[in-house]
C-alpha positions in Angstrom: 85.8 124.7 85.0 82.7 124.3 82.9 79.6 126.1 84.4 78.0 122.7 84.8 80.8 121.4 86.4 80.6 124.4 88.8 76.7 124.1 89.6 77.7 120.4 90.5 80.5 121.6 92.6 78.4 124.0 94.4 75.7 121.6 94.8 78.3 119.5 96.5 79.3 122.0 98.9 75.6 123.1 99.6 75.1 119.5 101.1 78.0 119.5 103.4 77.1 120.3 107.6 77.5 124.4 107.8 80.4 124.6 109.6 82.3 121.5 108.7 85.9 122.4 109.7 83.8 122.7 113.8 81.9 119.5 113.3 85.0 117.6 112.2 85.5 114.6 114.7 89.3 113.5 116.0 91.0 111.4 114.0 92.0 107.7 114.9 95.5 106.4 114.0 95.5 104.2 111.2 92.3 104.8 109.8 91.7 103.0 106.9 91.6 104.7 103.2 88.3 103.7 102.9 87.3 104.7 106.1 88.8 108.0 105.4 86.6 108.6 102.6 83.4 107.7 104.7 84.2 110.4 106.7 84.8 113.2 104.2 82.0 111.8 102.7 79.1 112.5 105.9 81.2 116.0 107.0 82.7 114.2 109.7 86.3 115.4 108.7 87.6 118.1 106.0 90.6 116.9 103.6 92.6 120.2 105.3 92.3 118.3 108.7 93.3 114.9 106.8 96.5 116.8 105.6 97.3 118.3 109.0 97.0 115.0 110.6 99.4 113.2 108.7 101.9 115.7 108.4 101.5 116.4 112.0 102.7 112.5 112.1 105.4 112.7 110.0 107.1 115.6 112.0 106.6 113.3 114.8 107.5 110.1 113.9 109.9 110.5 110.6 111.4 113.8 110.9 111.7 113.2 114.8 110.6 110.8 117.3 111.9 107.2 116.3 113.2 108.9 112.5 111.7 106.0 110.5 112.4 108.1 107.4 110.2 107.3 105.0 108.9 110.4 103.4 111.9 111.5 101.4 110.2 114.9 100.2 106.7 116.8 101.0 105.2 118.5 98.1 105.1 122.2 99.1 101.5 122.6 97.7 99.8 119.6 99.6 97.7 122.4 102.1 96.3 124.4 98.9 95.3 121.3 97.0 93.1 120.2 99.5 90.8 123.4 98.7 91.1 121.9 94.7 91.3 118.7 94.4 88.9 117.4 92.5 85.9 115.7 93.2 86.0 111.6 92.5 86.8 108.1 94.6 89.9 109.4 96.0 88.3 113.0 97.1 90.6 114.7 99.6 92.3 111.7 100.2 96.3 112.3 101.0 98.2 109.3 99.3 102.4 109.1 99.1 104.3 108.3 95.7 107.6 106.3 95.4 110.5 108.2 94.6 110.5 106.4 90.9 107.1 108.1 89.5 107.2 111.1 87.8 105.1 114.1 88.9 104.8 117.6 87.1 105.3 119.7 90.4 107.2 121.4 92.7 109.1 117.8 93.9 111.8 115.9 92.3 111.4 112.4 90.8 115.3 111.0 91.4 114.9 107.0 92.6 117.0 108.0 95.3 120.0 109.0 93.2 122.0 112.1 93.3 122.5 112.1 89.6 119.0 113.4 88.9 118.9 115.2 91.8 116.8 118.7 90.9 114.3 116.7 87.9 111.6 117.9 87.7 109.5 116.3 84.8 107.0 118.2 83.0 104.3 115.4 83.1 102.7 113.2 85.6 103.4 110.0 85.3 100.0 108.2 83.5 99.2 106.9 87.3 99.6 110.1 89.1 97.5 112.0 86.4 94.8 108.9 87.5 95.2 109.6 90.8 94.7 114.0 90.9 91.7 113.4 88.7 90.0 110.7 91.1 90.7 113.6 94.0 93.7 112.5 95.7 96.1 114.6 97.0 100.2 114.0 96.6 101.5 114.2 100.0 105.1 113.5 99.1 107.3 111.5 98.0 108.9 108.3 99.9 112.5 107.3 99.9 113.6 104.0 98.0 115.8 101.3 97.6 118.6 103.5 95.1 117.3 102.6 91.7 115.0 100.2 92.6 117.9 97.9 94.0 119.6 97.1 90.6 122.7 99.1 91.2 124.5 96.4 93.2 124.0 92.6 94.6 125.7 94.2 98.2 122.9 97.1 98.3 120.9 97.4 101.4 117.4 97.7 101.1 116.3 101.3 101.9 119.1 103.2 101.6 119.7 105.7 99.0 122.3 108.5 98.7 118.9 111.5 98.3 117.5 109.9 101.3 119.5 107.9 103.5 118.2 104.8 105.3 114.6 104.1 106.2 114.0 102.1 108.8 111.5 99.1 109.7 109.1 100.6 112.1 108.6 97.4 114.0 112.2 97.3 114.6 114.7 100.3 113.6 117.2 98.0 113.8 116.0 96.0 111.2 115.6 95.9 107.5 112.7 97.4 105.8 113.3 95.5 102.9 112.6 97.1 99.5 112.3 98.6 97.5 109.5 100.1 98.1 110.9 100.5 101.5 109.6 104.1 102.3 106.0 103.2 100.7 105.5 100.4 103.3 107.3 102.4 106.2 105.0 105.1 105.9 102.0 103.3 105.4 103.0 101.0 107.9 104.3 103.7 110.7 100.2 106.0 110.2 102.6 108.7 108.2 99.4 108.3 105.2 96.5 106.0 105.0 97.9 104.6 101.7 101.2 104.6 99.1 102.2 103.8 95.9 105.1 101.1 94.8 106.7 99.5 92.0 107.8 96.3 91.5 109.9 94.4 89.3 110.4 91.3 91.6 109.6 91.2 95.1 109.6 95.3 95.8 106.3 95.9 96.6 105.2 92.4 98.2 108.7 92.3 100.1 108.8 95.4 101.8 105.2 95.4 102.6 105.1 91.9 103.7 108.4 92.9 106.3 106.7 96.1 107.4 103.2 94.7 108.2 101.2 95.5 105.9 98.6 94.8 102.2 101.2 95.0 99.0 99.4 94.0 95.8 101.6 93.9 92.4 99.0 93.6 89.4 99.4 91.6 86.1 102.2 93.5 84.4 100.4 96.2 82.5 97.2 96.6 83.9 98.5 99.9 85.3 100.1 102.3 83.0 103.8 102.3 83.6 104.4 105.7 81.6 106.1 108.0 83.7 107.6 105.1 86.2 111.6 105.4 86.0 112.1 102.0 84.5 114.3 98.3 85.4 112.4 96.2 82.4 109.2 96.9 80.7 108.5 92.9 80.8 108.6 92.8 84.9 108.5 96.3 86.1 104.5 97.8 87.5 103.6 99.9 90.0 100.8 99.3 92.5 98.9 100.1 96.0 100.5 100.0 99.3 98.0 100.1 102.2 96.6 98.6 105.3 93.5 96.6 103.9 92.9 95.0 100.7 89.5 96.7 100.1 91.9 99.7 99.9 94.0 98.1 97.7 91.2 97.5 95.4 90.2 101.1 95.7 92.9 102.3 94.1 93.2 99.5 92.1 89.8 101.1 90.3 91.4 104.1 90.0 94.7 103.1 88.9 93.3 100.2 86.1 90.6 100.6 83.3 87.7 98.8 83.8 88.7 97.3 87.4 86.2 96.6 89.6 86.9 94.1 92.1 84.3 92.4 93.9 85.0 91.4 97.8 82.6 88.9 98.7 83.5 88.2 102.6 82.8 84.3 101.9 85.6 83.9 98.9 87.5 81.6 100.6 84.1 79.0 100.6 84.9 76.1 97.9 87.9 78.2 96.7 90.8 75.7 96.1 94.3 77.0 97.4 97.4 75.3 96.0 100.2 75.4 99.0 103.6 75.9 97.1 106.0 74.4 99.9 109.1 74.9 97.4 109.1 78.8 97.8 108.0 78.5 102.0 111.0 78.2 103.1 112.7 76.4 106.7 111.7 79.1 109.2 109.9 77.0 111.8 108.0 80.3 113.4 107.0 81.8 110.0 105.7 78.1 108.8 104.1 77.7 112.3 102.0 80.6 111.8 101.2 79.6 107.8 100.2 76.1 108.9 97.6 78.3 111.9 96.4 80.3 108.8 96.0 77.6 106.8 93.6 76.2 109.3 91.7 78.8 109.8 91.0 79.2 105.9 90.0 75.5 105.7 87.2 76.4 108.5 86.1 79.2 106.4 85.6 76.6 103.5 88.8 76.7 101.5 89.9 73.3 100.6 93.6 73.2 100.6 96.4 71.6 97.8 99.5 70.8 99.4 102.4 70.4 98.3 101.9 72.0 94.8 105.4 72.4 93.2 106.3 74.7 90.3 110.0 72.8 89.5 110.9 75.0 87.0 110.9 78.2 89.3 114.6 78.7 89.8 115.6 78.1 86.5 113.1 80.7 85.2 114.5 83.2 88.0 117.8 82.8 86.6 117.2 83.5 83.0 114.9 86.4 83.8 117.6 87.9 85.8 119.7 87.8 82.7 117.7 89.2 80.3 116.9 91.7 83.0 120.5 93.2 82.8 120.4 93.7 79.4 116.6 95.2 79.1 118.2 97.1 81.9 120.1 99.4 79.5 118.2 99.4 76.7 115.3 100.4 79.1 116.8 102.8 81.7 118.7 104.5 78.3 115.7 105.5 76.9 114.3 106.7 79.8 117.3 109.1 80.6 118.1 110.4 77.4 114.6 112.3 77.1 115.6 114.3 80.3 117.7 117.3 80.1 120.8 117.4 82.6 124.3 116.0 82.1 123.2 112.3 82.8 121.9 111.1 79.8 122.7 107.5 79.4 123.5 104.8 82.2 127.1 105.4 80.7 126.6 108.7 82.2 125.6 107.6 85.5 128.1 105.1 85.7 130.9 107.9 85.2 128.5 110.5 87.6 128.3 107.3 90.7 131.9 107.3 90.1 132.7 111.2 90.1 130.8 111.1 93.2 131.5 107.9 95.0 132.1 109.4 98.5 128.4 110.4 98.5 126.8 107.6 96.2 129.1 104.7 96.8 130.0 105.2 100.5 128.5 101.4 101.4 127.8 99.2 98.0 129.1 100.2 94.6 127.7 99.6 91.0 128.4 96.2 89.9 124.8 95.7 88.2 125.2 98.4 85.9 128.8 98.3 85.0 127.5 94.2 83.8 124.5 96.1 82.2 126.3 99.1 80.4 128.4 96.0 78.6 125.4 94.2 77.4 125.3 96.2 74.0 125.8 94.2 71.2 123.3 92.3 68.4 124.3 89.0 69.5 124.0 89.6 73.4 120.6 91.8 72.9 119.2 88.4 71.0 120.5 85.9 73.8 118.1 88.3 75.9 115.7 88.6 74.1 115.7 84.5 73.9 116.4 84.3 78.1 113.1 86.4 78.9 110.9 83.9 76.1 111.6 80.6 77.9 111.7 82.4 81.3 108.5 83.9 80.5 106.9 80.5 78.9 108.8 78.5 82.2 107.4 80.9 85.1 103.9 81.3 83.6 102.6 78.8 81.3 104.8 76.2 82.4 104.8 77.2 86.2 101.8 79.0 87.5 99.2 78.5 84.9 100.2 74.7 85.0 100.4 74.1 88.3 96.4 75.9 88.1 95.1 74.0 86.4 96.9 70.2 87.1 95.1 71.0 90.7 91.9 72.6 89.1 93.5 75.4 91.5 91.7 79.1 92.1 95.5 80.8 93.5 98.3 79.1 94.8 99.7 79.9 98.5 102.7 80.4 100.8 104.3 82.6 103.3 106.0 85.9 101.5 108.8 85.8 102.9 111.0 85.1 106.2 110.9 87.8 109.1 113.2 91.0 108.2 116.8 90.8 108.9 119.0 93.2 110.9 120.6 96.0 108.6 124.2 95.9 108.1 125.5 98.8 106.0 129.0 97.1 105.1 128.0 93.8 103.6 123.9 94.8 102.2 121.3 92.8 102.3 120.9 89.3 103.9 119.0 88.4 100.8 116.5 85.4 102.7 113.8 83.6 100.6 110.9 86.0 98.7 108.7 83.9 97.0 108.4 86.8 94.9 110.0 85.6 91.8 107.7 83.2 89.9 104.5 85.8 89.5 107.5 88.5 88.6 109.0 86.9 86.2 105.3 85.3 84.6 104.0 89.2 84.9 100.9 87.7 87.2 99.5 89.4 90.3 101.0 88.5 93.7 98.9 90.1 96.8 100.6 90.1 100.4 98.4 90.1 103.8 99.3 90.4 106.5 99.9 86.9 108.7 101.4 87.3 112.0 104.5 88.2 113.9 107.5 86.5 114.8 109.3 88.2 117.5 108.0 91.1 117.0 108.3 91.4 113.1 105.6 90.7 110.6 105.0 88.4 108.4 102.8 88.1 105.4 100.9 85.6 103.5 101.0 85.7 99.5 98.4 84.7 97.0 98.9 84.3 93.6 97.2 83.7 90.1 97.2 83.7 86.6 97.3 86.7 84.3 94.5 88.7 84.7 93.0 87.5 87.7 93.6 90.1 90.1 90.2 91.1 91.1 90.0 87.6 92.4 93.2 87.4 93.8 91.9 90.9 95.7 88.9 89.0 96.8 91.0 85.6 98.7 92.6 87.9 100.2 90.4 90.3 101.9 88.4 87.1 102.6 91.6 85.9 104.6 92.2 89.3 106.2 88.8 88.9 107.6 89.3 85.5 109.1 92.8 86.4 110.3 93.0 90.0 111.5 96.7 90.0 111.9 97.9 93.5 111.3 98.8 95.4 114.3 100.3 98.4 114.0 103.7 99.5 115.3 104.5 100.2 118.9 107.0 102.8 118.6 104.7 105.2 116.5 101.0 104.1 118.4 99.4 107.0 119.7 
């Protein structure tokens, strides 16, 4: 530490209440990120008694209690970083990582997968460096979809063979989706004010959508995916999991160069919403409660599209899902080979799933990457290379960004997806409508809010735009969680 940086430190400390860890006030559940920082900010709370709170909640409500389990593994130095963690927008603030981001520590970065079980990388992934150095402190690491749910089209969200099944807190019964399924669990369930996911399509906007709260996927490279186990570099980004969207967009400025969203609470005024009833779906309660929100915006001011189509949607889903198998190997190969351990190449992992299949395979098996391993020639490499161009030109130029500006259109609107389904170990996932896949496959931001509940299980609201216009994006929707106030948190882990 240079001696400036010292006299500011000291400073710092000087101008706390004498006494803080006495003068620290109770805790409510579910306190906001940002109202987390307000607090350490005036002495009315320490970043020790932050950490004790949550993992007093997680040994309550994931280890035991209703066993959502979320948090697949606690990093062993959490207490004695709060002492030095550095000072910055995130000061003392605990936040959870997916299981698919590296970090150069005591804890393991697997993607739920015994096959790396014991890595321990010796960097941070570029995020996680972003996120010590704004003051955060790593609380864990959550549990995941196994590989980021390309292993197998029978998978079920939220299971993985490191970490088992985590469950949706509104209803342990029912799916978390994924998957980012432990991200939005904990979040979701109070077990830390915010989390970190990745998406490739649907996997951060899904899960937190089905577990009730704010998922925002960027535009595909404004956060630094260095570090982040990888599906395809065209689709795959991380991004913030949390209760509000001005908390979103707080980490957003931490996580993004130059991002600085601005949250008017009148965005919705004159703004010009495109409703995409294509990717709604038929669920009469979930399109009861979208038709309520889209009232409530027009009496904030937002003049309302309907029926905005983007025809080309599917077929752009279909082709991306193509190339996505074979940037799949190309991708996940590169990644692997710089590790040390036996499993090298997703040759090796095939063989290792299959050495191992009582543990790894004991409910879906491998499908996805036995197709992917195959996809290794020239002539199959260029046919993917030629699938992701005209899905790419079809989803974005041709779909979004068209659809924009035919309409003179600021986002474009729908439900996220239908209420979560029951989980089923033996035949996977239910796989009901997302309406994640046209901003996925484009690279464009997609923010869920929370909208409502429907019998008992949330529902959220999506907005999306063209590349690059997150910050706006951001700003509809904290505009729209304003006006709407739907999240609730769950009864089985209140109090």
């Amino acid at each position: 530490m240079t001696r400036r940086r010292l006299l500011q430190t000291a400073a710092a400390a000087a101008a706390l209440p004498a006494s803080c860890e006495k003068q620290r006030l109770p805790l409510p559940d579910f306190s906001t990120l940002t109202d987390l920082s307000t607090m350490l900010r005036a002495g009315q709370t320490a970043p020790s008694h932050l950490m004790d709170h949550f993992l007093e909640r997680i040994a309550r409500f994931d280890r035991a209690g209703p066993k959502v389990n979320a948090v697949l593994e606690l990093n062993p130095h959490a207490r004695s970083a709060t002492v030095h963690c550095e000072a910055g927008p995130l000061h003392g603030l605990p936040i959870l990582i997916k299981d698919n981001i590296e970090t150069a520590d005591a804890m393991q970065t697997t993607a739920g997968s015994l096959a790396l079980r014991n890595h321990k990388p010796k960097h941070d992934a570029a995020l996680v460096k972003r996120l010590r150095d704004a003051g955060a402190i790593l609380l864990g690491k959550t549990n995941l979809s196994e590989w980021a749910n390309i292993r197998s089209p029978n998978s079920t969200s939220g299971w993985s063979a490191r970490g088992g099944l985590t469950r949706n807190p509104h209803k342990l019964t029912h799916s978390a989706s994924g998957s980012s399924s432990g991200s939005a669990v904990a979040v979701a369930a109070g077990l830390a004010p915010a989390a970190i996911g990745t998406e490739t399509n649907g996997s951060i906007v899904s899960p937190a959508s089905a577990c009730g709260i704010v998922g925002f996927k960027p535009t595909v490279g404004l956060i630094d995916g260095t570090g982040i186990i990888p599906i395809t570099h065209h689709q795959d980004t991380a991004g913030p999991m949390t209760l509000t969207v001005r908390d979103a967009a707080l980490l957003m400025s931490v996580l993004a160069d130059g991002f600085e969203p601005s949250l008017p609470s009148d965005a919705l005024k004159g703004a010009r919403l495109g409703v995409l009833r294509g990717q709604s779906g038929k669920h009469p309660q979930v399109l009861a409660l979208f038709e309520q929100s889209l009232e409530k915006m027009r009496e904030a001011g937002a003049i309302i599209i309907d029926n905005v189509e983007l025809p080309k949607a599917r077929e752009a889903g279909g082709l991306s899902f193509k190339a996505m198998l074979i940037e799949l190997r190309a991708d996940l190969n590169a990644y692997l080979e710089q590790r040390d351990g036996d499993v090298r190449s997703l040759a090796d992992l095939i063989a290792f799933n299959e050495q191992h299949r009582e543990v790894e395979m004991p409910h879906f098996g491998q499908e996805f990457f036995e197709q992917a391993e195959k996809f290794g020639t020239l002539e199959i490499i260029a046919a993917g290379e030629e699938a992701r161009a005209l899905a790419r030109r079809l989803a974005g130029p041709e779909g979004i960004d068209a659809a924009l500006h035919a309409h003179d259109l600021d986002a474009l609107i729908c439900p996220t997806n239908d209420p979560a389904g029951v989980i089923d170990l033996k035949r996977g996932d239910a796989h009901g409508r997302v309406a994640s896949t046209p901003a996925a496959v484009a690279g464009y931001p997609h923010l869920t809010v929370p909208m409502g509940f429907v019998d008992d299980l949330p529902v959220g609201f999506s907005f999306m735009g063209s590349g690059g216009s997150d910050t706006h994006i951001l700003s509809l929707g904290h505009a729209f969680e304003l006006i709407t106030q739907a999240r609730r948190p769950p009864a089985l882990v209140a109090g």
